[in-house]
Backbone as JSON, one array per atom type, in Angstrom:
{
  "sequence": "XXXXXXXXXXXXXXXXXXXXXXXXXXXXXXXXXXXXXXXXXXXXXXXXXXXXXXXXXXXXXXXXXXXXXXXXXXXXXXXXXXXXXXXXXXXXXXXXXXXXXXXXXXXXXXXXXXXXXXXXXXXXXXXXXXXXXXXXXXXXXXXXXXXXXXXXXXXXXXXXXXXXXXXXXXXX",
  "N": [[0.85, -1.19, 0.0], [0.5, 1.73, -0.64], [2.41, 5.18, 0.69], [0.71, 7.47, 0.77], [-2.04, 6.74, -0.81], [-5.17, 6.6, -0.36], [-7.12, 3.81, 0.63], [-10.67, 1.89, -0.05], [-11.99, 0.61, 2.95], [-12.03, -2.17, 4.28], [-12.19, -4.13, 6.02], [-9.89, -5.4, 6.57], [-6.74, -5.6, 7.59], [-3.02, -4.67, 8.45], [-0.74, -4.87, 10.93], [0.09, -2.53, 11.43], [0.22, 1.55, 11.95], [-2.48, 3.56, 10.8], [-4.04, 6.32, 8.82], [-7.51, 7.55, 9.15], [-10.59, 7.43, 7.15], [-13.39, 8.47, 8.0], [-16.57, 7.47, 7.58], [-17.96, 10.11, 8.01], [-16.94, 11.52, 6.38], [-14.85, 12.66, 8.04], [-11.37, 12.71, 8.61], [-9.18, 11.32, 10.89], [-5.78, 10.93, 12.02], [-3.51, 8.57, 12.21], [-4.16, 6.0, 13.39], [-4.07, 3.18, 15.56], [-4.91, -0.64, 14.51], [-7.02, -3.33, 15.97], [-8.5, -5.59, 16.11], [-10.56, -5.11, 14.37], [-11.13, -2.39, 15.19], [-10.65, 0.9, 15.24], [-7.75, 2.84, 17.29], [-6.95, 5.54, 18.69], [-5.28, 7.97, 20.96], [-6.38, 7.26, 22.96], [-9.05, 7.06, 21.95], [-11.75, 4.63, 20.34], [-12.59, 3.72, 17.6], [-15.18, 2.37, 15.66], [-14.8, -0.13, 13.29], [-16.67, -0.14, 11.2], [-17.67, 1.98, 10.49], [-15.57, 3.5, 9.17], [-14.22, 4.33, 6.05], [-12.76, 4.55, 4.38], [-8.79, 4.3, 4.04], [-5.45, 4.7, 5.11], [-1.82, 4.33, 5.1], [-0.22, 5.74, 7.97], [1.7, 8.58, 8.47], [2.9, 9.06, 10.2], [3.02, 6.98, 11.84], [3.46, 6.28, 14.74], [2.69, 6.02, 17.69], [0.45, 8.57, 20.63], [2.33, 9.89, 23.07], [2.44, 9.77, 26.28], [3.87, 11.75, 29.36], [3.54, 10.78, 32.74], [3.06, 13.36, 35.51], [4.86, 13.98, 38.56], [2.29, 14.34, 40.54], [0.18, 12.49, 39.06], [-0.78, 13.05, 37.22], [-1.54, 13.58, 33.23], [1.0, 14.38, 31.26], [0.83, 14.68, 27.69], [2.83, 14.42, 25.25], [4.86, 16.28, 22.33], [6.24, 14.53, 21.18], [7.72, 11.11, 20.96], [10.27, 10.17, 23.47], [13.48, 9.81, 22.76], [14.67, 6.03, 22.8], [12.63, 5.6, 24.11], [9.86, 3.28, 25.34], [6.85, 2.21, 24.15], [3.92, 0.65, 25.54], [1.55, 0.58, 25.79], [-1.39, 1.58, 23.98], [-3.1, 3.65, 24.86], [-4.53, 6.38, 26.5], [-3.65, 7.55, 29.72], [-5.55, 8.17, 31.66], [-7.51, 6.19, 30.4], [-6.92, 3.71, 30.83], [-6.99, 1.6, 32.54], [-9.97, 0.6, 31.31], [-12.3, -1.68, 30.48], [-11.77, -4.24, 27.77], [-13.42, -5.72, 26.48], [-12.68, -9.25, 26.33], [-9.89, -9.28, 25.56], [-7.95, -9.56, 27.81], [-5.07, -9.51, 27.78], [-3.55, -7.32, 27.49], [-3.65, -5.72, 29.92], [-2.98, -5.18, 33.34], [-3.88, -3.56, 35.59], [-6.42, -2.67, 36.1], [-7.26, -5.29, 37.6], [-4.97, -5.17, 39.91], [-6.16, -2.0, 40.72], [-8.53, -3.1, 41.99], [-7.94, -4.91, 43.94], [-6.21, -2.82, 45.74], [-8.17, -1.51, 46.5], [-9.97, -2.85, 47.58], [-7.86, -3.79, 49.9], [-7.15, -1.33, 50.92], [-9.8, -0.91, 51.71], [-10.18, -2.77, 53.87], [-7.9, -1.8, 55.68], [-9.33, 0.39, 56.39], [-10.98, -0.39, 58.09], [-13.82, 0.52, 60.13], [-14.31, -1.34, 62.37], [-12.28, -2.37, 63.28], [-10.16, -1.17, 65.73], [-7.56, -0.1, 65.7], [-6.62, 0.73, 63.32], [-4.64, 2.58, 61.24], [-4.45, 6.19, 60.24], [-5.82, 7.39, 57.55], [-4.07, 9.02, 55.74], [-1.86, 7.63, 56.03], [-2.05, 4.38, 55.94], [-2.45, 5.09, 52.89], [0.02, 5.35, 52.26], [1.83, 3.09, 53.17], [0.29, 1.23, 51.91], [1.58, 1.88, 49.03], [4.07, 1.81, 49.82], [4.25, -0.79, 50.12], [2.93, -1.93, 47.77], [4.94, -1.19, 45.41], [7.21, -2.35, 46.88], [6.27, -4.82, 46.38], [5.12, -5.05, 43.5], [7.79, -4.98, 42.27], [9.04, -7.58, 43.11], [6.98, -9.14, 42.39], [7.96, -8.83, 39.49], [10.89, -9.61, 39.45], [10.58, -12.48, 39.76], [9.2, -13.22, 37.69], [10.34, -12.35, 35.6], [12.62, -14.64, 36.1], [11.11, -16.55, 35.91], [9.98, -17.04, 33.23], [12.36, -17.02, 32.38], [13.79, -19.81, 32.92], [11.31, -21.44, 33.29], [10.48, -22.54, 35.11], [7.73, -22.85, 37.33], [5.74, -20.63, 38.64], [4.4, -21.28, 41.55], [6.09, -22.82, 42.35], [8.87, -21.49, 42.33], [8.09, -19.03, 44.49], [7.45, -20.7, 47.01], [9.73, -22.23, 47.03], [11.16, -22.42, 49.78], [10.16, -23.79, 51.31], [10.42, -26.41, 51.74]],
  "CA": [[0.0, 0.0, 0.0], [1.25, 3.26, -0.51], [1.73, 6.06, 1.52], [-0.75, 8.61, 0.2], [-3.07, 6.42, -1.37], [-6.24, 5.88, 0.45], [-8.18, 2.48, -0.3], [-11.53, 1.48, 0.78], [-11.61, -0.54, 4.03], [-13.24, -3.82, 4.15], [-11.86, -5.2, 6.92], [-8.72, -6.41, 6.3], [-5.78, -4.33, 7.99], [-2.14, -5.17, 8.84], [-0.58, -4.39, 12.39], [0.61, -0.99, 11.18], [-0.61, 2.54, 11.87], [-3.3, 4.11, 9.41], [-4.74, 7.26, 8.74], [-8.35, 6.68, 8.6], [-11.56, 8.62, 6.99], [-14.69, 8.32, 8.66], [-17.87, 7.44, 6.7], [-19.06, 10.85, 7.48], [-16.01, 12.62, 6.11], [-13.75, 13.6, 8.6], [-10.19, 12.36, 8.71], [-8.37, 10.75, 11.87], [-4.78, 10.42, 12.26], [-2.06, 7.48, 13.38], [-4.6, 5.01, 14.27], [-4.06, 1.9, 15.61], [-6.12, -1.34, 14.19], [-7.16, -4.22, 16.61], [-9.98, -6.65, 16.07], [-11.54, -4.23, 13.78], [-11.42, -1.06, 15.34], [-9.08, 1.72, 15.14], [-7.68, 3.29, 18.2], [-6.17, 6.77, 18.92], [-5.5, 9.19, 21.71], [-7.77, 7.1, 24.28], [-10.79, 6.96, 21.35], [-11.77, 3.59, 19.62], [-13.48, 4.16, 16.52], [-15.58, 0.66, 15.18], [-14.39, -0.51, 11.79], [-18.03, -0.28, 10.82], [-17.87, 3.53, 10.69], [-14.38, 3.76, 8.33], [-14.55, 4.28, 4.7], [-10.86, 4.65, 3.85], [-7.61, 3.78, 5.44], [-3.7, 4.75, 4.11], [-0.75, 4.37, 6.11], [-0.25, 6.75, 8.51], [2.94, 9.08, 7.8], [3.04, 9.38, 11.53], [3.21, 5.89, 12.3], [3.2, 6.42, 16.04], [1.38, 6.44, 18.93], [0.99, 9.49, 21.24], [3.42, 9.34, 24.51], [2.21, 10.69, 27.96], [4.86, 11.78, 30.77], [3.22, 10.91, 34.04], [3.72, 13.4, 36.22], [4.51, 13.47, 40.23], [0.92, 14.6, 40.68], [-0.21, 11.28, 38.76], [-1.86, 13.61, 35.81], [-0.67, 12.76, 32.26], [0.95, 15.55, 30.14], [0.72, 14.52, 26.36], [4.48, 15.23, 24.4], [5.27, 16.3, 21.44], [7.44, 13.17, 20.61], [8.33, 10.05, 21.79], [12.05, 10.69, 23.79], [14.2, 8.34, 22.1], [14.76, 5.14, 23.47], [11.19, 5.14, 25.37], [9.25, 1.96, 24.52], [5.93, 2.25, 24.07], [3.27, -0.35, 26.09], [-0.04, 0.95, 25.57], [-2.02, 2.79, 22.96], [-4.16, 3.97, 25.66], [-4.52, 7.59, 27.32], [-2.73, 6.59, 31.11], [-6.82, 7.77, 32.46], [-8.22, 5.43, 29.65], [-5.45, 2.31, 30.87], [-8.11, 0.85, 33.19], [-10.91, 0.18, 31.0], [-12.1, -3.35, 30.2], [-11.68, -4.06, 27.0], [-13.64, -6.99, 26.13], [-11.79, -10.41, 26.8], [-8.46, -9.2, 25.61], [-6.94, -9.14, 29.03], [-3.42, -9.63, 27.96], [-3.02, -5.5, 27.73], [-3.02, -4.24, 31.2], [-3.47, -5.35, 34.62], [-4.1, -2.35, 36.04], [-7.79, -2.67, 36.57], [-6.95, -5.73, 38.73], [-4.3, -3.95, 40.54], [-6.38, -1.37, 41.31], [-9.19, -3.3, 42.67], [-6.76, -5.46, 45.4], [-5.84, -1.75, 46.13], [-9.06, -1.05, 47.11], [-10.13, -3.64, 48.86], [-6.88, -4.05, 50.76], [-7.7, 0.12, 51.94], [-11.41, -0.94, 52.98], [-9.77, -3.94, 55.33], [-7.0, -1.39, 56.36], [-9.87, 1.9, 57.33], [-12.63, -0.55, 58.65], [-14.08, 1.17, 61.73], [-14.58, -2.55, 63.52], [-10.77, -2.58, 63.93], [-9.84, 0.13, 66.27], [-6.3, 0.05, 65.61], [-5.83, 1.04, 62.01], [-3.6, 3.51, 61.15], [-4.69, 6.89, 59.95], [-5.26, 7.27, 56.26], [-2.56, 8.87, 55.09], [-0.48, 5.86, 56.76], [-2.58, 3.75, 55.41], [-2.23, 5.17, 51.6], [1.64, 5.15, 52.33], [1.66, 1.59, 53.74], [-0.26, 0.69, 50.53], [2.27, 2.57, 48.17], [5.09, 1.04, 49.46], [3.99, -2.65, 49.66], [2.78, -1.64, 46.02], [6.33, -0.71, 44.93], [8.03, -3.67, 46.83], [5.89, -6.65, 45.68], [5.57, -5.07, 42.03], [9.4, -5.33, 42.04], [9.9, -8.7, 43.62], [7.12, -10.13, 40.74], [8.51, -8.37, 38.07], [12.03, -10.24, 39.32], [9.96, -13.4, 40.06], [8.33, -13.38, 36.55], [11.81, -12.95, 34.31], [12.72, -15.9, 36.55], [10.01, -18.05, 35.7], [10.0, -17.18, 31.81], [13.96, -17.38, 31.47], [13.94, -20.68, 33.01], [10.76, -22.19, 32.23], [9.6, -22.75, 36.33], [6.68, -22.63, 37.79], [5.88, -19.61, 39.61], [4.29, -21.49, 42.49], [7.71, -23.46, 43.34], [9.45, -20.51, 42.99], [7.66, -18.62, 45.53], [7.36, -21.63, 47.94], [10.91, -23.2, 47.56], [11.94, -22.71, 50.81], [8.73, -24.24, 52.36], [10.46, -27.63, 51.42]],
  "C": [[0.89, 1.24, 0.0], [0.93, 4.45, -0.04], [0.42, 6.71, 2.01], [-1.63, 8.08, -0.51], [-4.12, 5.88, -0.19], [-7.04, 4.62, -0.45], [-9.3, 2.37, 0.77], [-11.2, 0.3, 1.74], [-12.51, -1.31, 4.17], [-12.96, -4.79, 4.85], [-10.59, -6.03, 7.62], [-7.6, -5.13, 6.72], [-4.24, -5.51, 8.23], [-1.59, -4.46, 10.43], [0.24, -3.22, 12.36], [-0.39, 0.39, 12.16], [-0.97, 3.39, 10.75], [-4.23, 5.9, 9.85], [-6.07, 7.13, 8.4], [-9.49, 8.29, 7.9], [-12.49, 8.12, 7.02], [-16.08, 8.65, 7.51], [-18.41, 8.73, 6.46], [-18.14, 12.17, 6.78], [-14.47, 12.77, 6.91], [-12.43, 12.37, 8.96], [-9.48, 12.12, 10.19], [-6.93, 10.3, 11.62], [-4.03, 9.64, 12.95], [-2.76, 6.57, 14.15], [-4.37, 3.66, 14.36], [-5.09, 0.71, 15.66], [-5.92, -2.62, 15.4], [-8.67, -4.69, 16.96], [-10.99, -5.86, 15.97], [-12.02, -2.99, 14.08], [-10.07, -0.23, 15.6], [-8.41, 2.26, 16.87], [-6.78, 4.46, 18.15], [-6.23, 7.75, 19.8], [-6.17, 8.54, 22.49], [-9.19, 6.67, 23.17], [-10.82, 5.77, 20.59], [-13.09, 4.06, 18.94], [-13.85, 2.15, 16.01], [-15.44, 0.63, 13.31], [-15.44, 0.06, 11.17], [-18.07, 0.95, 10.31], [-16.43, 4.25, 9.8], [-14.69, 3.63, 7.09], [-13.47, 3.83, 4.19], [-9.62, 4.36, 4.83], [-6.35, 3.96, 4.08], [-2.9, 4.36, 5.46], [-0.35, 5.73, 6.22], [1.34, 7.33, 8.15], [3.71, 9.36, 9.35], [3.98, 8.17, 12.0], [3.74, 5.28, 13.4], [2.75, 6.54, 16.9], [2.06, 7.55, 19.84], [1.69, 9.19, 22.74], [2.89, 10.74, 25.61], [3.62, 10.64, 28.9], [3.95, 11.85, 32.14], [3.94, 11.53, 35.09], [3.5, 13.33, 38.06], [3.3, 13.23, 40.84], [0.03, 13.54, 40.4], [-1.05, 11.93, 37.34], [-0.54, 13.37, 35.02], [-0.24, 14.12, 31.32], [1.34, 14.7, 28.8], [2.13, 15.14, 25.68], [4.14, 15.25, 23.21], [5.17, 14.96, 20.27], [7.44, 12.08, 21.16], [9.85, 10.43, 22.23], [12.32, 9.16, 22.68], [14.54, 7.41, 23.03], [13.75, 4.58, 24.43], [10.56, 4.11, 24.36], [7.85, 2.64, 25.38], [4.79, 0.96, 24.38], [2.25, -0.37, 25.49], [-0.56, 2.12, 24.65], [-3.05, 3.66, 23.55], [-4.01, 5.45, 26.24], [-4.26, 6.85, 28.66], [-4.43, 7.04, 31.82], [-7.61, 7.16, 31.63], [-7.83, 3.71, 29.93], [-7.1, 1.44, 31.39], [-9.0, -0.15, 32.82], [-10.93, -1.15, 30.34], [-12.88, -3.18, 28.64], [-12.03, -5.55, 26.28], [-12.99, -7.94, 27.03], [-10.64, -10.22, 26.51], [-7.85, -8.53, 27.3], [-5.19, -9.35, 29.17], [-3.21, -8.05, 27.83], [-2.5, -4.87, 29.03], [-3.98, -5.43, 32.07], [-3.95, -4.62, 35.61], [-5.58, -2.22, 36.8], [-7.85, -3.67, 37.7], [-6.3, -5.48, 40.13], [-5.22, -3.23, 41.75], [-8.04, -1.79, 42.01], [-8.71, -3.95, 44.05], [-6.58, -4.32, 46.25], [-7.14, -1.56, 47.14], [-10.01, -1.76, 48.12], [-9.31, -4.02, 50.18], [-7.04, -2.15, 51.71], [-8.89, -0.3, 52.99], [-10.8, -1.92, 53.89], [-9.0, -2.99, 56.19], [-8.22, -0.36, 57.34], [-11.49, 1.0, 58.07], [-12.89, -0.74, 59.91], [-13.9, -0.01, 62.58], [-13.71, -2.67, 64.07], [-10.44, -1.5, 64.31], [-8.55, 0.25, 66.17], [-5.25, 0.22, 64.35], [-5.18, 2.17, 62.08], [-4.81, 5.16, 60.3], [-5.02, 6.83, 57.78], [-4.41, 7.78, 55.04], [-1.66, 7.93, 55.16], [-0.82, 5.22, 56.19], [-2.01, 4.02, 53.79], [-0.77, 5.09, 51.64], [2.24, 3.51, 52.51], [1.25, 0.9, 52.37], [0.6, 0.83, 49.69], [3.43, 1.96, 48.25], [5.37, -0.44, 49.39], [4.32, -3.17, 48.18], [3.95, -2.24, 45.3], [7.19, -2.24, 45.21], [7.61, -5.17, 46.33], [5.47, -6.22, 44.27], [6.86, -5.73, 41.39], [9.83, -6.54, 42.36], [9.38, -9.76, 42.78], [7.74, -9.85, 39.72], [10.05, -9.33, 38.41], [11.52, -11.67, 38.87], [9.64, -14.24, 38.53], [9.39, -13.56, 35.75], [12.19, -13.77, 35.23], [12.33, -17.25, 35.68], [10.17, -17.87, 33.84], [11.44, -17.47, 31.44], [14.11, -19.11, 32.0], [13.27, -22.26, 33.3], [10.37, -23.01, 34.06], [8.57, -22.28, 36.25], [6.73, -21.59, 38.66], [5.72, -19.93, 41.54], [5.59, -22.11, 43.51], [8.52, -22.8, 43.0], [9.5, -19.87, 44.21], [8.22, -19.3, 46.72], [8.56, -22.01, 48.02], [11.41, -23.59, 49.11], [10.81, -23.17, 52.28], [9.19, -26.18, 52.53], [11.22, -27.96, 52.23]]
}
């Protein structure tokens, strides 16, 4: 396909990014296709609703810097050398997205989160901690058992264990 040529879309895409044009006219840039719908910026457009499709000249997705605050500022550019995870806006990550759950865990995540708060602030136990302590307590658990699966996990894929007799070894 070439650059600048638009062709009608009928379904059939490759795992590129496309410039698309919307049945009722209007033009979308740098979208990404997956199981028939485009995606860009956070917005999923349904195949159904595309007329045309070229390859995008872009052929990038946009890059957020999360900052301290946890809000997302939108760049320019990609820096060089940043790898790119998600085609998602970082307050769009969450959302459930059908049955493809290999994308993001995040929504899991942040339900554990929240149930592990309501056990920490629930009035019956008079001896919880405040909830700032509490959200701190949470934050750094977070941080250290992210980091000890993320070791845990290239473990188990470089050498083809089981995660459970990892964990457990020293129960033996």
């Amino acid at each position: 396909m070439n650059e600048s040529s638009w062709i009608k879309y009928t379904g059939e895409y490759e795992k590129t990014f496309y410039d698309i044009e919307l049945m009722c006219g209007e033009i979308i840039y740098n979208c990404y296709p997956n199981a028939n719908t485009f995606h860009t910026n956070g917005q999923v457009i349904e195949g159904k609703d595309v007329r045309n499709i070229r390859i995008s000249k872009e052929n990038n997705m946009s890059c957020f810097k999360i900052k301290k605050d946890g809000t997302a500022e939108a760049l320019e550019k990609i820096p060089e050398g940043a790898v790119q995870a998600h085609m998602y806006k970082p307050e769009g990550m969450l959302k459930p997205r059908g049955s493809m759950i290999k994308e993001s865990i995040g929504l899991k995540i942040c339900e554990e989160l929240i149930s592990y708060y309501e056990s920490w602030t629930d009035p019956k136990y008079g001896d919880n901690p405040g909830q700032a302590k509490v959200i701190e307590i949470l934050k750094k658990n977070l941080d250290d058992e992210v980091a000890a699966a993320w070791k845990t996990f290239l473990y188990c894929i470089n050498t083809g264990e089981n995660v459970w007799d990892v964990v457990y070894k020293d129960r033996e």
